[in-house]
MARTI-14757 format. One record per residue (C-alpha): residue number from 1; x, y, z; residue in one letter. Coordinates in steps of 0.001 Angstrom, whole numbers. Last residue first. Example, Ala and Ser with C-alpha at 12.3 -4.5 7.8 and 13.67 -1.06 7.14 Angstrom:
// MARTI-14757
i;east;north;up;aa
2;13670;-1060;7140;S
1;12300;-4500;7800;A
// end
This chain:
// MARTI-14757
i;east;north;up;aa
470;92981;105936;130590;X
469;91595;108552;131430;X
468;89986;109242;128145;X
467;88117;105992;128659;X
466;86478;106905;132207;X
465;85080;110244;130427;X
464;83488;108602;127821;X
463;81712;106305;130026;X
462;80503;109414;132025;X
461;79404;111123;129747;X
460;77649;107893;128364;X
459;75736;108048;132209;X
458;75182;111606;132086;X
457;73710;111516;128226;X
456;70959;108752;129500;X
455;71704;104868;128284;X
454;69939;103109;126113;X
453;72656;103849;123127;X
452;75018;102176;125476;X
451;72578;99615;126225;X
450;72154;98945;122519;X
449;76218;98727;121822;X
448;76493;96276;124478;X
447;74141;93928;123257;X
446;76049;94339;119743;X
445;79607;93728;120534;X
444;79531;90021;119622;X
443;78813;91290;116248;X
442;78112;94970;116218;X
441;80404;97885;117565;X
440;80068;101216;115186;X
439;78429;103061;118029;X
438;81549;102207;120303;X
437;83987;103795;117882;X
436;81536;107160;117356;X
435;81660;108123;120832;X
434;85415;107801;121163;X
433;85703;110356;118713;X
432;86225;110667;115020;X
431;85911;107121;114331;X
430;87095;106495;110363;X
429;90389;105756;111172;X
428;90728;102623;109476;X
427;91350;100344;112519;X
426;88949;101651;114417;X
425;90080;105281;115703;X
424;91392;108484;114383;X
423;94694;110516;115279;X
422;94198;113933;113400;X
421;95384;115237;116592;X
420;98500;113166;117004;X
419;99955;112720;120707;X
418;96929;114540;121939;X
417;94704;112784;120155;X
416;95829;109898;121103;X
415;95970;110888;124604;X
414;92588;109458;125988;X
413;93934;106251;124234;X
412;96863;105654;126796;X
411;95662;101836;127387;X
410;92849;100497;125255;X
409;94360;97339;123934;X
408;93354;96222;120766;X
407;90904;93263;120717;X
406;92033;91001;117905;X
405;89714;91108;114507;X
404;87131;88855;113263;X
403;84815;89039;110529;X
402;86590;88139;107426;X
401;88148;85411;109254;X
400;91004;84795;111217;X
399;92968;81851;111033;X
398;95841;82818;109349;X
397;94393;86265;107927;X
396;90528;85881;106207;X
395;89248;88778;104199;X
394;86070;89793;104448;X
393;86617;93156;105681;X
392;84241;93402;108716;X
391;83016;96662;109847;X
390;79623;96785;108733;X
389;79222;92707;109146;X
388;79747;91682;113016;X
387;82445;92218;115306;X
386;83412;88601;115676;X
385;86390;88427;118493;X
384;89946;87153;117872;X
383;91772;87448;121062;X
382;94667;89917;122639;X
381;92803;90271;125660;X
380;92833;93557;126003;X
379;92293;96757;128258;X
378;95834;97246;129060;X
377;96319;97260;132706;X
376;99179;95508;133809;X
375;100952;93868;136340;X
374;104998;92997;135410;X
373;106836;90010;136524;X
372;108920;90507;133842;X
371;109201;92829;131958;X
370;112330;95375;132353;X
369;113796;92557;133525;X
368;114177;91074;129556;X
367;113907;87546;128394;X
366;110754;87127;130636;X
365;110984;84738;133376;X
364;108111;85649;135657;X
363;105359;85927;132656;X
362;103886;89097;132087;X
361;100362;89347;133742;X
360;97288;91115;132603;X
359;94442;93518;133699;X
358;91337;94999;132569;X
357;90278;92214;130147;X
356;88509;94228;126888;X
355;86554;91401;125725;X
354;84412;90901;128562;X
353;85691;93823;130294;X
352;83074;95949;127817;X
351;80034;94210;129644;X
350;77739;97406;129948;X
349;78105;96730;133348;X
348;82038;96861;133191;X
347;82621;99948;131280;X
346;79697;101353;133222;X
345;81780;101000;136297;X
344;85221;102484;134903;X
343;81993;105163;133860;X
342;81065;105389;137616;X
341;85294;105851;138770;X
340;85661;108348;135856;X
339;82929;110487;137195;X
338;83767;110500;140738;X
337;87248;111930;139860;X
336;89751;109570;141838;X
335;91977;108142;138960;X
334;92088;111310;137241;X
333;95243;110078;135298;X
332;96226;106644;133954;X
331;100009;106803;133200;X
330;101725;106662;130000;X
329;102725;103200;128720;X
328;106546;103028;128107;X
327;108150;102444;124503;X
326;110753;99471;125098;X
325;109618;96472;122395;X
324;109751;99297;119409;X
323;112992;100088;120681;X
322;114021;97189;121161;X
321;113335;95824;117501;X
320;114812;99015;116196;X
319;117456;98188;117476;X
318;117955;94497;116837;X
317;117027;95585;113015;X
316;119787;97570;112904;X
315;122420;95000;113640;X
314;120404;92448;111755;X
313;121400;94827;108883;X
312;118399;96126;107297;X
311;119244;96319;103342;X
310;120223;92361;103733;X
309;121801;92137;100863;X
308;122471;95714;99697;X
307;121032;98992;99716;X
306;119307;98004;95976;X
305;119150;99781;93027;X
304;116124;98645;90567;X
303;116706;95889;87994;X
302;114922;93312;90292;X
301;111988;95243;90900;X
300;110578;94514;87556;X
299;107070;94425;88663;X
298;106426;91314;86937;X
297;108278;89071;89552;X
296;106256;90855;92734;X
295;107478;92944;95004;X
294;105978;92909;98818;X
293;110000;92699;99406;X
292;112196;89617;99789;X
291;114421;88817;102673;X
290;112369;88721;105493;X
289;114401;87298;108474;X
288;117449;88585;107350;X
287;115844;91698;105906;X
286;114855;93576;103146;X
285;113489;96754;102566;X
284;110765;97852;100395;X
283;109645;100533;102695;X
282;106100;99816;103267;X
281;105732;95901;103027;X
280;109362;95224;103608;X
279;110169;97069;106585;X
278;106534;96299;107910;X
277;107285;93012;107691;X
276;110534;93835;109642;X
275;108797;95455;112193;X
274;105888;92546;112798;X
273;108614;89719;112815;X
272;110904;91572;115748;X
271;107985;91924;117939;X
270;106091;88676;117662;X
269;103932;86426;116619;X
268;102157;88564;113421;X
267;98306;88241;112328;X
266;96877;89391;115615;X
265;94041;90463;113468;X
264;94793;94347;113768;X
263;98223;93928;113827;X
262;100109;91710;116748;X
261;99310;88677;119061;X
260;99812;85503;116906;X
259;100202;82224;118532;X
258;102885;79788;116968;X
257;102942;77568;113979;X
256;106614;76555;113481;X
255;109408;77813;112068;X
254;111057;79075;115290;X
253;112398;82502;113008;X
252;109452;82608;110451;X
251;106772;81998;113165;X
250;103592;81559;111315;X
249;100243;82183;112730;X
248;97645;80905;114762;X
247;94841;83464;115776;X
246;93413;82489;119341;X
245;89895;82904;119645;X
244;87030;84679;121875;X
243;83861;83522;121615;X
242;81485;86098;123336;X
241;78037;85792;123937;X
240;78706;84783;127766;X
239;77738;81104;127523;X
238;80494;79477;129249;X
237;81122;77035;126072;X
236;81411;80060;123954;X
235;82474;77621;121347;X
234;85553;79607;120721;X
233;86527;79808;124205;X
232;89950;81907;124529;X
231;91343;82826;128096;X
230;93344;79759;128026;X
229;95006;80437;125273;X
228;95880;83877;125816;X
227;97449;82782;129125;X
226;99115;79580;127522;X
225;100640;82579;125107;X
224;102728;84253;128267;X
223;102306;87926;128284;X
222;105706;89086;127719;X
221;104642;90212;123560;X
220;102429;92725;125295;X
219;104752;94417;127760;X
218;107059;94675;124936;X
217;104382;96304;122629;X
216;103290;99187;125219;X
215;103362;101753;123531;X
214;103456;101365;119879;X
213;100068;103198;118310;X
212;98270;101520;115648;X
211;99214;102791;111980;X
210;95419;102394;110207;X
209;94449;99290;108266;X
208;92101;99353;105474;X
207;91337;95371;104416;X
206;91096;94046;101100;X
205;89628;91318;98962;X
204;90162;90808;95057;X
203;87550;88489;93519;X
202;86921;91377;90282;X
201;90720;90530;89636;X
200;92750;93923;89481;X
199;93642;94994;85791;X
198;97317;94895;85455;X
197;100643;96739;86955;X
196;99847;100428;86590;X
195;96446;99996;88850;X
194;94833;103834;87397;X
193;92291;103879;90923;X
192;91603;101837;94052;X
191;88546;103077;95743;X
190;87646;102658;98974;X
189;84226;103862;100517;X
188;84249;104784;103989;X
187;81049;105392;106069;X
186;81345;108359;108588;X
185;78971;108415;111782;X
184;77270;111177;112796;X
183;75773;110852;116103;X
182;72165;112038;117291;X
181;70327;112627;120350;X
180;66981;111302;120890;X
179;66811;109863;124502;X
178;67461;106110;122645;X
177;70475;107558;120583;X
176;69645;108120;116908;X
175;72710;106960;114356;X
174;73399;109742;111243;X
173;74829;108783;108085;X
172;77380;110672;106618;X
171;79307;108981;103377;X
170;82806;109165;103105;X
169;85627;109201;100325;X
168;88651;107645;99986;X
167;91060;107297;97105;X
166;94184;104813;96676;X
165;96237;105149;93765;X
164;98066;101958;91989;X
163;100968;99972;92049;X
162;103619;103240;91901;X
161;105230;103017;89116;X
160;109558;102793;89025;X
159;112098;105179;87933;X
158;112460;107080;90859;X
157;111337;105557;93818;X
156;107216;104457;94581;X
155;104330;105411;95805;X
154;100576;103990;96534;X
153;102202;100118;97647;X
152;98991;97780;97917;X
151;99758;95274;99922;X
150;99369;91372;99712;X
149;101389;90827;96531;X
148;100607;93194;93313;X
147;100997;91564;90131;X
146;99214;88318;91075;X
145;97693;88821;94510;X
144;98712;87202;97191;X
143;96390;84617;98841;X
142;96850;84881;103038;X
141;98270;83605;106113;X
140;101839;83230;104654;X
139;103466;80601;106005;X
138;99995;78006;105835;X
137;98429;79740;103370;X
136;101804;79617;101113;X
135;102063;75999;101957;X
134;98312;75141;101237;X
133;98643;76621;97635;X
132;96388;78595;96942;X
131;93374;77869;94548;X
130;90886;78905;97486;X
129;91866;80952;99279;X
128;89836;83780;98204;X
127;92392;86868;96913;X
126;94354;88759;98837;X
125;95161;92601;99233;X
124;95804;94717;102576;X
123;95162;98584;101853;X
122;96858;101527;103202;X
121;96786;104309;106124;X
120;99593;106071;107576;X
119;100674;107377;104089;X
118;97167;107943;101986;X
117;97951;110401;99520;X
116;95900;113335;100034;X
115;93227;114626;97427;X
114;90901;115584;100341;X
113;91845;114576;103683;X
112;93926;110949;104410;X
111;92864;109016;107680;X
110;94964;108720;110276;X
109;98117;107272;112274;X
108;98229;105781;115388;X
107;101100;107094;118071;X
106;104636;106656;117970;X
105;105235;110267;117589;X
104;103087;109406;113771;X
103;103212;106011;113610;X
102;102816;105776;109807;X
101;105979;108231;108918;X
100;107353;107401;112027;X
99;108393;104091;110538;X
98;110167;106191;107886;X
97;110025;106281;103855;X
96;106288;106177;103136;X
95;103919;103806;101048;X
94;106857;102080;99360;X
93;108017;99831;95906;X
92;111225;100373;94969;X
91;111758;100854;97762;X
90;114251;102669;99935;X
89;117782;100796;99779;X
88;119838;103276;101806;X
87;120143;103811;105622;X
86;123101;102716;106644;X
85;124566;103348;103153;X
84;124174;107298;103886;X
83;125824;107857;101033;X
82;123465;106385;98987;X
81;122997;104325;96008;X
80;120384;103681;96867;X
79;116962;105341;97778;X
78;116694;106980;101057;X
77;115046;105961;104341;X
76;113771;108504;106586;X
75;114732;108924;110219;X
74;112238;108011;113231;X
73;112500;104534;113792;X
72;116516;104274;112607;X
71;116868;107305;115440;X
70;114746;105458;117958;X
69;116933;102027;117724;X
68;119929;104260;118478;X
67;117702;106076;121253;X
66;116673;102489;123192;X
65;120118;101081;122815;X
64;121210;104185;125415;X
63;118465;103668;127297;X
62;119792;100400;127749;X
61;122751;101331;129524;X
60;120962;103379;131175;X
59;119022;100735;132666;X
58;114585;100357;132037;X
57;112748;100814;134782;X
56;110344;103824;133021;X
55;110282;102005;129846;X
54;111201;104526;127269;X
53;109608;108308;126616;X
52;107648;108423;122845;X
51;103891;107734;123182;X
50;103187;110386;125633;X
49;105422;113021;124157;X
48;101942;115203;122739;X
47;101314;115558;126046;X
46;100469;113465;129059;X
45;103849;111911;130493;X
44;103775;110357;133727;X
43;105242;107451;132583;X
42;104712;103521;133204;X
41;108080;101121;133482;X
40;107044;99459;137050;X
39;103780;98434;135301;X
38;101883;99452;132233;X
37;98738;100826;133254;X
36;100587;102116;136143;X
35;97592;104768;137659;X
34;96608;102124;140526;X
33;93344;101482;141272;X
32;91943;99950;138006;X
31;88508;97728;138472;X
30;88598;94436;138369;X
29;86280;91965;136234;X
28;82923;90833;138491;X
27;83450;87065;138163;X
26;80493;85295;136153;X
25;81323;87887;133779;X
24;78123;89998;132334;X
23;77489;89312;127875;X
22;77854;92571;125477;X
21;80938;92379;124927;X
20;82591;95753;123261;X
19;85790;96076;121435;X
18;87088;99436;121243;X
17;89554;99306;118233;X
16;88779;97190;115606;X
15;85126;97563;115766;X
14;82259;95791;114406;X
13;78361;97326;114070;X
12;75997;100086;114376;X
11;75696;101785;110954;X
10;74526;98734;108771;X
9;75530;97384;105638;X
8;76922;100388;103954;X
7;80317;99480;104372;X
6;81868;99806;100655;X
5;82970;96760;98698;X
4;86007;98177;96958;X
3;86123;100089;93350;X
2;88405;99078;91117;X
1;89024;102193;88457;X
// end
């Protein structure tokens, strides 16, 4: 058995998902007026659907492209040799068989219960990085592991071993709001158990990470980097408490350093690069652009069946690339209920704009129509932020450290639940509610964690309530 470093270092601390500042804007940040989080392409779709309907503005013609790339999303992969060859070449090593499989409706995914194997949720590996070689840091972001890569695959096809098993387990501990009331908050521990490929090296590092939802990714990769870059201030030379950073990544198509803006640390540049990593990391699937699995040369995966060379054609993975570039952002609703406009107030006082920017721009000359020009709402601003100790992972990505994550945008999360009701939130899952993500905010978060705990039960209400709308 390897057992991880659990979080038991304090209960009110880092998130991945609602990032807090604690620090008031020089400018007052805007306030939403207009229920098109997501522009000219926004839905007014609130069930469990939300996730799933296309760009509003998008053609028919490209509606059309929008359900072939949907039906390669959504179907499961099979092992080769196949007859469906268009879909064949599963593995060896996985941790499901479809995309939908981790974004559940195109939602996040959760937490396993019980004995459960984990599917929507697995483990990041690395080692230190020291001893790599400055090449592989540079392309790769990380130190692989020796045996097992830089994911840790919990299933497997016929014939082969899964790497390991993953088990979770929780511990309650309660956190005591200023007026008395009390939270429950869960603390993960991480075990990996029976590795089949080698004993695991007592330096290993690892990081949970829980399917994030896909609305909205398009949108996203439109909003021009110098934007991003100029937002950032590392040094905090404004003085706010927050210090904001660009992650810099590799581009495997430009190849060239570019800056990241997807996965939890913003560890991927771009659309097409972050599905067909994910292609090879949990399917075992191979691609033009990443033509070698998370397999590593002891694992024998060479003398497994293969789909082929690529097993995503680049035909496929243009698809699938638009489709995961063309899912709309549902509406804001309850725009003018009195208590959603004072908690969109709160939100602000409290400081939570500071990392969570309100509103965005896609550039003028996007690639695609459907983008460009585009206002938006998305409650992110795509950075780096420190979010303190009980959350962090301690494993650097790129230029990220073991503390810092990227803001995730907050747009359509009042219907996470509703698009997947075991749907959890941080980027393990292990937030319940709403409530319980902004108690587990430290780091640059902190200040704004303690007035939120300060606050009376109307006011947090309130908060709470201004966040579901959105």
């Amino acid at each position: 058995m390897f057992r991880l470093r659990p979080s038991l270092c304090s209960l009110v601390a880092a998130p991945l998902f609602i990032t807090l500042a604690g620090a008031t804007a020089a400018e007052a940040p805007p306030i939403q007026t207009t229920p098109d989080s997501g522009g000219d392409g926004s839905v007014a779709q609130d069930d469990h659907n939300a996730y799933s309907l296309p760009l509003d503005n998008l053609s028919m013609t490209k509606r059309l492209d929008f359900s072939v790339g949907n039906s390669f999303f959504r179907n499961p992969w099979v092992e080769a040799p196949a007859s469906t060859e268009a879909r064949d070449g599963l593995g060896p090593l996985i941790n499901t068989n479809s995309c939908q499989g981790c974004h559940i409706k195109d939602g996040r995914g959760h937490p396993p219960r019980g004995d459960e194997r984990a599917v929507s949720l697995f483990l990041r590996l690395s080692l230190p990085d020291e001893g790599a070689a400055p090449e592989t840091l540079r392309r790769v972001g990380v130190h692989p592991v020796p045996h097992y890569g830089t994911q840790l695959q919990t299933a497997a096809i016929t014939g082969m071993r899964a790497e390991a098993e993953m088990h979770l387990s929780y511990v309650e501990r309660t956190v005591t709001l200023d007026d008395g009331s009390e939270v429950a908050l869960r603390v993960p521990d991480y075990r990996i158990l029976a590795p089949a490929y080698g004993p695991l090296p007592e330096a290993l590092l690892t990081s949970p990470r829980v399917a994030p939802p896909m609305i909205g990714l398009g949108l996203l990769e439109a909003i021009p980097a110098a934007r991003l870059e100029a937002a950032a201030d590392p040094q905090d030379v404004d003085g706010d408490g927050l210090s904001g950073r660009v992650n810099r990544v590799w581009d495997e198509q430009r190849d060239m350093t570019v800056v990241g803006r997807f996965g939890w640390k913003a560890g991927q540049p771009s659309i097409e690069q972050q599905n067909l990593h994910a292609f090879a990391g949990d399917m075992g699937l191979t691609s033009t652009l990443v033509p070698h699995t998370d397999c590593m040369p002891a694992q024998g995966c060479d003398a497994a069946p293969h789909g082929g060379v690529p097993e995503v054609s680049d035909k496929i993975a243009d698809f699938v690339t638009f489709y995961a570039g063309s899912l709309a952002v549902p509406q804001r609703r309850r725009l003018d209920d009195p208590a959603v406009q004072a908690g969109a107030e709160t939100f602000n006082t409290l400081g939570c704009a500071g990392c969570h920017t309100p509103r965005q721009r896609t550039a003028e000359d996007a690639a695609r129509p459907a983008l460009a020009g585009q206002t938006l709402w998305p409650y992110s601003d795509l950075l780096l932020h420190d979010m303190g100790e009980a959350l962090a992972d301690g494993r650097p990505e790129f230029e990220a450290d073991g503390r810092e994550w990227r803001t995730p945008p907050l747009w359509g999360i009042g219907l996470a639940q509703a698009v997947s009701p075991r749907a959890g939130f941080l980027h393990d899952g292990r937030a319940r509610t709403l409530e319980e993500a902004i108690l587990w905010h430290g780091g640059e978060a902190e200040p704004a964690t303690d007035d939120y705990r300060a606050l009376p039960a109307a006011r947090r209400d309130q908060l709470i309530q201004f966040l579901e709308s959105l």
